[in-house]
C-alpha positions as MATLAB code, in Angstrom:
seq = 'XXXXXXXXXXXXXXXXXXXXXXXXXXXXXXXXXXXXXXXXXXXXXXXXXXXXXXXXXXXXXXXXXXXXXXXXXXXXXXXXXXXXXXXXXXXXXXXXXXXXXXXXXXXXXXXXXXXXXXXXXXXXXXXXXXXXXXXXXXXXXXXXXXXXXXXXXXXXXXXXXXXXXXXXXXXXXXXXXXXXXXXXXXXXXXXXXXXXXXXXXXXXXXXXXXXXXXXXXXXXXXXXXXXXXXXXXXXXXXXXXXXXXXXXXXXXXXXXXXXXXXXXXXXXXXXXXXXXXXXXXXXXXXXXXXXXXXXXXXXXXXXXXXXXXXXXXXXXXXXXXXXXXXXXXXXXXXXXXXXXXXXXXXXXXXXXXXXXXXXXXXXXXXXXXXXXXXXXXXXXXXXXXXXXXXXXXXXXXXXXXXXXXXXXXXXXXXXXXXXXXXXXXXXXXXXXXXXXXXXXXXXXXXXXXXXXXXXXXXXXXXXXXXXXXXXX';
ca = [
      25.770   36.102  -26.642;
      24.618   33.537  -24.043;
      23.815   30.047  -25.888;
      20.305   29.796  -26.339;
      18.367   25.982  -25.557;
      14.670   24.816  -26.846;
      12.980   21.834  -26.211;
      13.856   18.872  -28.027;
      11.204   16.941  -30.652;
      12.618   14.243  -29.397;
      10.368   14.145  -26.183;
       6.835   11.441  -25.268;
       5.229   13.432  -22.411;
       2.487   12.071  -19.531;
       0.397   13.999  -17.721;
      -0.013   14.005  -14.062;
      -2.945   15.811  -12.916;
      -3.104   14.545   -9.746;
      -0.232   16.001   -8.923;
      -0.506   19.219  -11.849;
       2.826   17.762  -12.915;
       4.202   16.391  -16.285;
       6.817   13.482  -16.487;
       9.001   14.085  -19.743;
      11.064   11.257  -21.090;
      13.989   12.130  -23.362;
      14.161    9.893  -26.715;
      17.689   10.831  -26.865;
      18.767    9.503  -23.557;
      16.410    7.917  -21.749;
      16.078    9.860  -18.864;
      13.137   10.591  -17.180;
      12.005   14.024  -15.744;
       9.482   14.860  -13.675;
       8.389   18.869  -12.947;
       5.818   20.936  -12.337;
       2.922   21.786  -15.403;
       3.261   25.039  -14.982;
       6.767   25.158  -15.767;
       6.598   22.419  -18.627;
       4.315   24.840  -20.333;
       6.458   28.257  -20.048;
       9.298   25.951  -21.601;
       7.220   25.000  -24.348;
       5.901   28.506  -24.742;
       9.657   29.513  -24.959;
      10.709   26.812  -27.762;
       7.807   27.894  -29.859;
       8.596   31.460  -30.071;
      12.281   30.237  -30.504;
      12.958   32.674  -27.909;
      14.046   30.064  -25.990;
      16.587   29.361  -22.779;
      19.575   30.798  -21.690;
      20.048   30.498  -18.237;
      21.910   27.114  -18.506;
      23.090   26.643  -15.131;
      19.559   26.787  -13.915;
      17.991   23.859  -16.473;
      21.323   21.146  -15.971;
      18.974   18.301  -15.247;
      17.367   19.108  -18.897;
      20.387   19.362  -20.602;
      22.066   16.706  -19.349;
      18.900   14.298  -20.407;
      18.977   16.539  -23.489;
      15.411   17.674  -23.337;
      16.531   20.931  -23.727;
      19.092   21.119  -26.884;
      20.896   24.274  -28.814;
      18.097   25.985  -30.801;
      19.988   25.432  -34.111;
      20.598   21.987  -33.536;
      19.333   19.395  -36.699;
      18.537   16.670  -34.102;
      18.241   13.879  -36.792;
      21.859   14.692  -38.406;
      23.076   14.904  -34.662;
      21.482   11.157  -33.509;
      23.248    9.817  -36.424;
      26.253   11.498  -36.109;
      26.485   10.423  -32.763;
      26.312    6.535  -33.464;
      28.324    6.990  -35.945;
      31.465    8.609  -33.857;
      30.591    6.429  -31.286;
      31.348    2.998  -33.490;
      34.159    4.956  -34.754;
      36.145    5.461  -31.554;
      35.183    2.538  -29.547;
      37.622    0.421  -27.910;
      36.009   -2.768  -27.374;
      36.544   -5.354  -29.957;
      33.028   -7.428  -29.868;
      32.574  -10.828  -31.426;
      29.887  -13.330  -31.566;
      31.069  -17.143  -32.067;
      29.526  -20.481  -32.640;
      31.186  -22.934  -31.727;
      28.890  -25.333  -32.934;
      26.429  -25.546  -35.425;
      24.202  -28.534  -33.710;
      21.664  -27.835  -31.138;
      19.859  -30.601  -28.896;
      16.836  -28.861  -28.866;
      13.818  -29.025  -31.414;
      12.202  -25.666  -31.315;
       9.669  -24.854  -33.466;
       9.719  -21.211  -34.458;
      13.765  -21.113  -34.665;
      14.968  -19.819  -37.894;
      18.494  -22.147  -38.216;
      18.794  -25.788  -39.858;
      21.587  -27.217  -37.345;
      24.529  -28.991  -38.327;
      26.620  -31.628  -36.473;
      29.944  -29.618  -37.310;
      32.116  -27.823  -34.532;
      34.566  -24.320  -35.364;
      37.800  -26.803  -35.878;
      40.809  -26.354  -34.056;
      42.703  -24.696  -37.062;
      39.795  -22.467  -36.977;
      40.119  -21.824  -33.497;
      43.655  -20.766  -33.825;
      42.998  -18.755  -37.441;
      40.437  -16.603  -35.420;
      42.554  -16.451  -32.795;
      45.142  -14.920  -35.262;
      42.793  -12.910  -36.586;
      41.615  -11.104  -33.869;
      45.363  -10.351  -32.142;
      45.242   -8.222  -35.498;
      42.051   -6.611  -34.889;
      43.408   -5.462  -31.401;
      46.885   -4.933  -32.601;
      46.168   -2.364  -35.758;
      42.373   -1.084  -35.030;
      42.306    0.488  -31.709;
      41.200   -1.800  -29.218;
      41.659   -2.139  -25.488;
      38.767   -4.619  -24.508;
      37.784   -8.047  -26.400;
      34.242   -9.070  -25.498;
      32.668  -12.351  -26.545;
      29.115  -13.794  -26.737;
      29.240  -17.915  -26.995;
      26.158  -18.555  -29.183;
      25.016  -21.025  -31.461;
      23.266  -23.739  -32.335;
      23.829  -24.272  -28.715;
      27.477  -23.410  -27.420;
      27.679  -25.803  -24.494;
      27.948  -28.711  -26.579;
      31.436  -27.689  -27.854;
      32.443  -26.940  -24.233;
      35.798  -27.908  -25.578;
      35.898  -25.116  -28.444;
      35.152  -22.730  -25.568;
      37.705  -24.111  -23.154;
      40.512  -23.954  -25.833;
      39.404  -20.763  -27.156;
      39.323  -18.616  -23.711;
      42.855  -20.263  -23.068;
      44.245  -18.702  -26.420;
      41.883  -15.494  -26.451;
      42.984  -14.637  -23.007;
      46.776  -15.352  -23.576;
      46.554  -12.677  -26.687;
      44.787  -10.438  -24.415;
      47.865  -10.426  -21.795;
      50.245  -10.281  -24.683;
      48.312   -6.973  -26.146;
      47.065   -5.710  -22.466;
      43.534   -5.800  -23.446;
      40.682   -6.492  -21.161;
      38.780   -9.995  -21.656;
      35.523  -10.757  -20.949;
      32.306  -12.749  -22.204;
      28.896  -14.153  -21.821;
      27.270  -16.753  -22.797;
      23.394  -17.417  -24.616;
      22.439  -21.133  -24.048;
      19.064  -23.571  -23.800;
      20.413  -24.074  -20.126;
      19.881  -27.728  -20.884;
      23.425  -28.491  -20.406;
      24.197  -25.763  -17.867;
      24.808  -27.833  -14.896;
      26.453  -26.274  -11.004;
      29.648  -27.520  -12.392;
      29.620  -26.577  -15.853;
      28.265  -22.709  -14.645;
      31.252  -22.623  -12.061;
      33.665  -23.457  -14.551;
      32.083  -20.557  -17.329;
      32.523  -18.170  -14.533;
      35.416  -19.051  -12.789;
      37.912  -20.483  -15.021;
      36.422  -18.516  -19.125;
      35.690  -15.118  -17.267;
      31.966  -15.468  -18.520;
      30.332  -12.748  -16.850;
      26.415  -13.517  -18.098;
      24.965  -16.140  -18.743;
      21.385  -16.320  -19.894;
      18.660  -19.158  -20.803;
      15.264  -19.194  -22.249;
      12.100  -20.237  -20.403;
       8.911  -20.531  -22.769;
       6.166  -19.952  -20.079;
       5.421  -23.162  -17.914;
       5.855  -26.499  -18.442;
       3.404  -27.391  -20.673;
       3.959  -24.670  -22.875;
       7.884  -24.701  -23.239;
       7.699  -28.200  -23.344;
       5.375  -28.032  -26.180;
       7.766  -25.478  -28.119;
      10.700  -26.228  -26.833;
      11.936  -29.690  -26.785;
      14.680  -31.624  -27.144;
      15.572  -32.913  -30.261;
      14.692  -36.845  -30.193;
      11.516  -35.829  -27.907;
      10.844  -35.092  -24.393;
      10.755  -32.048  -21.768;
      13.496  -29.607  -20.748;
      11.517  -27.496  -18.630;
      12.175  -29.158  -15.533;
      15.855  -29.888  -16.106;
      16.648  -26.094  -17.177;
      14.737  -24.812  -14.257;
      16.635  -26.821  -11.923;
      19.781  -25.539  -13.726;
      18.946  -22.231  -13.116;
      18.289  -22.975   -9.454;
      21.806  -24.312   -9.695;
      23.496  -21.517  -11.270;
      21.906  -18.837   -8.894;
      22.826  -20.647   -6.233;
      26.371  -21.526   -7.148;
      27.344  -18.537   -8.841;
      27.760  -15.371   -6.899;
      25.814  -12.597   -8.508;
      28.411   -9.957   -8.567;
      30.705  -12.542  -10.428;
      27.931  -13.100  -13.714;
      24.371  -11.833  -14.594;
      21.880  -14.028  -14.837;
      19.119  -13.953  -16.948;
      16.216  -15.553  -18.282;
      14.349  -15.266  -22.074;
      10.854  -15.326  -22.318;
      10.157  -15.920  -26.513;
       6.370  -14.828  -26.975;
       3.586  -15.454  -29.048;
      -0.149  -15.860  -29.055;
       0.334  -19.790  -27.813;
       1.862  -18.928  -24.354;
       1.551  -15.411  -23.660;
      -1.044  -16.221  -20.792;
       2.124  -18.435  -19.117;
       4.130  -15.697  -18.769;
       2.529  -14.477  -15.928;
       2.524  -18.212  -14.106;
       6.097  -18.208  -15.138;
       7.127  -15.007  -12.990;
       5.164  -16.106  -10.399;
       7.390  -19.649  -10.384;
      10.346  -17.520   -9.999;
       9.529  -15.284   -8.122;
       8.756  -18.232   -5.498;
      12.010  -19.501   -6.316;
      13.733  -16.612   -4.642;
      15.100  -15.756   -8.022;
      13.645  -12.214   -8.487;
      16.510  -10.712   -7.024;
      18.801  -13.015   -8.512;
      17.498  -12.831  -12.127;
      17.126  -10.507  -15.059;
      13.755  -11.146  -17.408;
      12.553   -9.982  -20.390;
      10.171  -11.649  -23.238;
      11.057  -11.058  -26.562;
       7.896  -11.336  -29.412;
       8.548  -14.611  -31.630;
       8.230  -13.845  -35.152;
       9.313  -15.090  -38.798;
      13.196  -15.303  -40.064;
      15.109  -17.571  -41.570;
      14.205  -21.436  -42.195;
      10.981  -20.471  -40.376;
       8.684  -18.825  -41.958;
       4.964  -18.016  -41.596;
       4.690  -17.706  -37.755;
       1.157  -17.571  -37.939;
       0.601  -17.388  -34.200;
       2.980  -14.380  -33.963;
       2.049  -10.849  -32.585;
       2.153   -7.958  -34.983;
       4.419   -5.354  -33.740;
       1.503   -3.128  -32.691;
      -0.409   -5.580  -30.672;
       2.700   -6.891  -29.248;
       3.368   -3.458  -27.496;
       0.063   -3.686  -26.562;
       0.309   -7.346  -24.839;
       3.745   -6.854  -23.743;
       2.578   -3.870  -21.037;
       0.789   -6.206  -19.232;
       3.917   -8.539  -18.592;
       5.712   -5.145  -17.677;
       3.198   -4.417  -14.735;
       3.168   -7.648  -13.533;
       7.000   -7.443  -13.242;
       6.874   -4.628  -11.383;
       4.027   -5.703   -9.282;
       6.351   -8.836   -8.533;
       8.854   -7.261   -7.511;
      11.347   -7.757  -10.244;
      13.724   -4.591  -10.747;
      13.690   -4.460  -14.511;
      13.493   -0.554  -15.670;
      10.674   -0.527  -18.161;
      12.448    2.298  -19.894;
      14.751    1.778  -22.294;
      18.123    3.725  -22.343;
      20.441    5.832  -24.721;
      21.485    3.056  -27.428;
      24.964    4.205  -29.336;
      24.999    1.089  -31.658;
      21.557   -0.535  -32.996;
      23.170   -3.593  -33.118;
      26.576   -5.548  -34.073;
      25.823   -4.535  -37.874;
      26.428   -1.081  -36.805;
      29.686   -1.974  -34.582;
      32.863   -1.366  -36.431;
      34.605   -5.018  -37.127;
      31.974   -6.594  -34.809;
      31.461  -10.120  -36.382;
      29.538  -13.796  -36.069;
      31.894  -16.019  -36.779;
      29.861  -19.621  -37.547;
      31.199  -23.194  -36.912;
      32.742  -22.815  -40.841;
      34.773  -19.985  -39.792;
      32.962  -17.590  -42.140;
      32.088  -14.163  -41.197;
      28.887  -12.276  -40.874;
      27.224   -8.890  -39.182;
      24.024  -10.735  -38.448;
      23.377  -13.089  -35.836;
      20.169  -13.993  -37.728;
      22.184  -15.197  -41.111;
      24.411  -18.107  -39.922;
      23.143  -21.775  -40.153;
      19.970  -20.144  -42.501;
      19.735  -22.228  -45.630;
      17.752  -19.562  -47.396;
      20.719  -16.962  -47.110;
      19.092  -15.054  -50.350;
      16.691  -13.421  -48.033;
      19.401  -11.008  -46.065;
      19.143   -8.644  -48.475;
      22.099   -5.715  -48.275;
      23.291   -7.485  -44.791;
      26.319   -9.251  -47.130;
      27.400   -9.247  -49.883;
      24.616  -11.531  -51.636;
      23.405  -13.340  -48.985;
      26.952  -14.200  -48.255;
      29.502  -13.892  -45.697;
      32.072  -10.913  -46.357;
      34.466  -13.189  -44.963;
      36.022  -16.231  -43.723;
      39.002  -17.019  -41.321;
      40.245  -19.260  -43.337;
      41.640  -16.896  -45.963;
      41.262  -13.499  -44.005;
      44.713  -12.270  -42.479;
      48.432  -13.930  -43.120;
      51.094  -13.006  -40.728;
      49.140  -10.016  -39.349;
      48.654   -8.235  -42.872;
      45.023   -8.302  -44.348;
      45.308  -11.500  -47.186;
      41.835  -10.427  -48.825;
      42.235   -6.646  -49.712;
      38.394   -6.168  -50.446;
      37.397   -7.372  -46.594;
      37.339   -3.551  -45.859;
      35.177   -2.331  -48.934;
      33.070   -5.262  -48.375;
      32.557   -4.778  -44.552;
      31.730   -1.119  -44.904;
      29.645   -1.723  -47.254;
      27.208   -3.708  -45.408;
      27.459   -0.796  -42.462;
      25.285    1.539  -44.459;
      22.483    1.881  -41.810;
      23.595    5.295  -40.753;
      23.440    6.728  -44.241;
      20.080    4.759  -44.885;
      18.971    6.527  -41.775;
      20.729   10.092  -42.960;
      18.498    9.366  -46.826;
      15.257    8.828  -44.623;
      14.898    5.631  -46.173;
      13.471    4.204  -43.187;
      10.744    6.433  -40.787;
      13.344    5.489  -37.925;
      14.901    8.527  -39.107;
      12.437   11.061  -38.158;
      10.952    8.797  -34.779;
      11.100   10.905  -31.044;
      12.265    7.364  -29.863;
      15.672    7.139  -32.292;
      18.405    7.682  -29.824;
      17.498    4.608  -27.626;
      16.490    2.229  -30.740;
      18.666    2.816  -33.246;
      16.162    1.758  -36.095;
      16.174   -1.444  -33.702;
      16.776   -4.164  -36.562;
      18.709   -3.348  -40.444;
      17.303   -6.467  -41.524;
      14.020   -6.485  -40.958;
      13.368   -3.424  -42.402;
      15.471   -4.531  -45.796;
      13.334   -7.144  -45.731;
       9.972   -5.515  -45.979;
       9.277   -5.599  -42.251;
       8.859   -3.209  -39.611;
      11.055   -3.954  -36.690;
       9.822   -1.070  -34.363;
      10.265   -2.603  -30.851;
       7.431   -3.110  -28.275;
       8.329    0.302  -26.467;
       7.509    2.259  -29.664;
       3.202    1.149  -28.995;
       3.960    1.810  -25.215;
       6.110    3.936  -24.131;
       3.586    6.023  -22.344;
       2.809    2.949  -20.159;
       6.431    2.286  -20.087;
       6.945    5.840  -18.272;
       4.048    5.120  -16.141;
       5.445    2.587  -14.408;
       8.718    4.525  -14.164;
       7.097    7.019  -12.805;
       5.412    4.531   -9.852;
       8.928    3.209   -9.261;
      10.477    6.911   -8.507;
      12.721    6.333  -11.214;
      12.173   10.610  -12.396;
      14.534   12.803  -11.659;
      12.759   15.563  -10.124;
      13.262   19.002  -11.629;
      11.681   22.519  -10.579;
      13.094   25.774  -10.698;
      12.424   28.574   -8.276;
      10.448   30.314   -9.873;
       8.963   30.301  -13.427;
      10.599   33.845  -14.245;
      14.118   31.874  -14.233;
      12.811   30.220  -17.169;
      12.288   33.449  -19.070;
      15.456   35.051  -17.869;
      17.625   36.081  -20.447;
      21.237   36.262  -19.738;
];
């Protein structure tokens, strides 16, 4: 018997009428489809009668973007199941490091109390160790690395002497090596950039603009007082210019609340004069509270930041920056989810979370560690290759649970058309009491709007609507 196929739940659908067509976006993919009403509505006539489709070859395009799925499929078990394998048998070792707790900025909605303490050398070479044993005994062909912080540039050192060592066990294993960098831009200099990208294989590099002047200035400054707008900006001119773009990525981080939100649109508008719309990647991301900061009283809610953030979206587009509004299949919600994916902080200790490092208030990551704490440090970790602290394991898994909290339906993530590009989008905001639905979830309807405008649909009709209804 021919397998049978039925629309998927996991669907948001726009109308066309102009053009008697629907635009379907798959929740499980991301892919967009675009086809005729007529023939949207004999396939949802078919799924409801379970009757469904069999003529496979005919309806690819759907099952590829997995709008059409087995009629006895449990989609929620699948989604999970599918994140799951996908940690399970992937072969890139990522890890997050600090190499320094300090930062010379002054921002006033960040969640970390900096410290004037780098990741020591012994440190350097204990992680090092450790993570020739990660690629060595767990599977892994590619070691990727994100330079974070406090801000990473001012141990420049720590990252020079790291790459050297990291890159050296990378030869010695044949694994792939490559990483990126998130930085204030402050320090990111022509020289500095060429260096990232040409001598510590950094292959993105990305800063964060607040809106204009006045407004990042206001938010963002540097530690003793005084601007950084006009210093990063210039950096960024810098970088594009000095660093070819098929050699990093370059992008720029717009944090928003109700203060600047109406900059935004004069900040687009600056680069886009700059020549930099081609050049760079944007996105705003929605300030709110964690950590050392609490309150955030000028924060969004999650609702009305979906509603706010459209706006920026069109305006994008309108620009003529290339960002896809939609967002795509996501296998792992996060590094919590990514099997031995750690932060390592400028102690050496070990955590899933790049939101618990350098937070005094560690109480409040509730089920994220063990206590609030790190499951780990390099200090004490691995001896001559062989695992030193025989409860890492236990205690690692154990802070992995998202996929069974998901399987329980202890979050409504689990039951959400939009799971299979979110992921449940943030562990620790839901275990803390908050919902961490992303923009997309209040406008994703908008979102495939503008997709739509773009041509971004695949185009789908079949010959006639009787091939729909075909049995074979």
């Amino acid at each position: 018997m021919a397998k049978r196929w039925i629309l998927s739940t996991r669907r948001v659908v726009v109308e066309k009428p102009v053009r008697d067509a629907v635009v379907v976006y798959s929740g499980r993919t991301g892919k967009l489809i675009e086809m005729p009403a007529e023939t949207w509505r004999t396939l949802i006539y078919e799924s409801t009668t379970y009757e469904g489709v069999t003529n496979a070859t005919d309806f690819k395009p759907l099952i590829e973007a997995e709008l059409l799925v087995p009629w006895d499929q449990n989609e929620r078990e699948f989604l999970i199941d599918r994140n799951a394998r996908a940690s399970a048998v992937s072969r890139t070792l990522y890890q997050v490091i600090m190499p320094s707790g300090n930062c010379n900025f002054g921002c006033d909605y960040c969640g970390q109390t900096h410290l004037d303490k780098k990741l020591s050398f012994d440190d350097c070479d204990r992680l090092r160790d450790r993570i020739r044993v990660l690629l060595t005994t767990r599977g892994f062909s590619d070691l990727a690395v994100c330079w974070f912080g406090g801000e990473p540039l001012i141990a420049l050192d720590r990252i020079r002497y790291l790459t050297s060592e990291l890159y050296e066990v990378c030869t010695d294993v044949s694994a792939s090596y490559s990483s990126k960098i998130v930085t204030n831009g402050m320090l990111l200099s022509a020289a500095v950039s060429k260096e990232l990208v040409e001598e510590h294989s950094v292959r993105g590099i990305e800063v964060t603009l607040d809106g204009t002047a006045s407004h990042h200035n206001a938010r963002r400054p540097q530690r003793g007082g005084g601007g950084t707008f006009l210093n990063i900006l210039g950096n960024l001119q810098d970088v594009a210019d000095t660093v070819q773009p098929e050699a990093a990525r370059l992008g720029v981080r717009c944090n928003v609340d109700r203060r600047n939100y109406d900059s935004t649109f004069a900040l687009i508008d600056q680069l886009a004069d700059m020549g930099l719309k081609d050049r760079v990647y944007f996105y705003c991301a929605p300030v709110y509270a964690w950590g050392d900061a609490p309150g955030q009283s000028h924060a969004f809610t999650r609702q009305e930041w979906g509603e706010a953030e459209i706006s920026i979206l069109r305006y994008l587009a309108a620009t003529g920056f290339s960002n896809n509004p939609l967002p795509s299949e996501k296998l792992n919600t996060c590094m919590h989810t990514r099997r031995d994916s750690h932060v390592v902080d400028p102690d050496g200790k070990l955590f899933t979370c790049t939101e618990i490092p350098l937070v005094t208030d560690a109480s409040s990551t509730v089920n994220l560690t063990v206590g609030g704490n790190s499951i780990g440090n390099v200090k004490h970790l691995w001896y001559d290759g062989h695992l030193s602290d025989e409860s890492y394991d236990s205690r690692d898994r154990s802070s992995r649970s998202w996929g069974q909290e998901l399987r329980d339906e202890m979050w409504p993530c689990a039951n959400c058309e939009l799971l299979g590009v979110c992921g449940g989008a943030c562990p620790k905001q839901w275990r803390e009491g908050n919902r961490a639905c992303p923009g997309y979830k209040f406008n994703i309807s908008d979102r495939i709007q503008i997709a739509s405008e773009q041509g971004r649909a695949i185009q789908f009709a079949p010959n006639t609507v009787e091939s729909i209804t075909k049995k074979t």
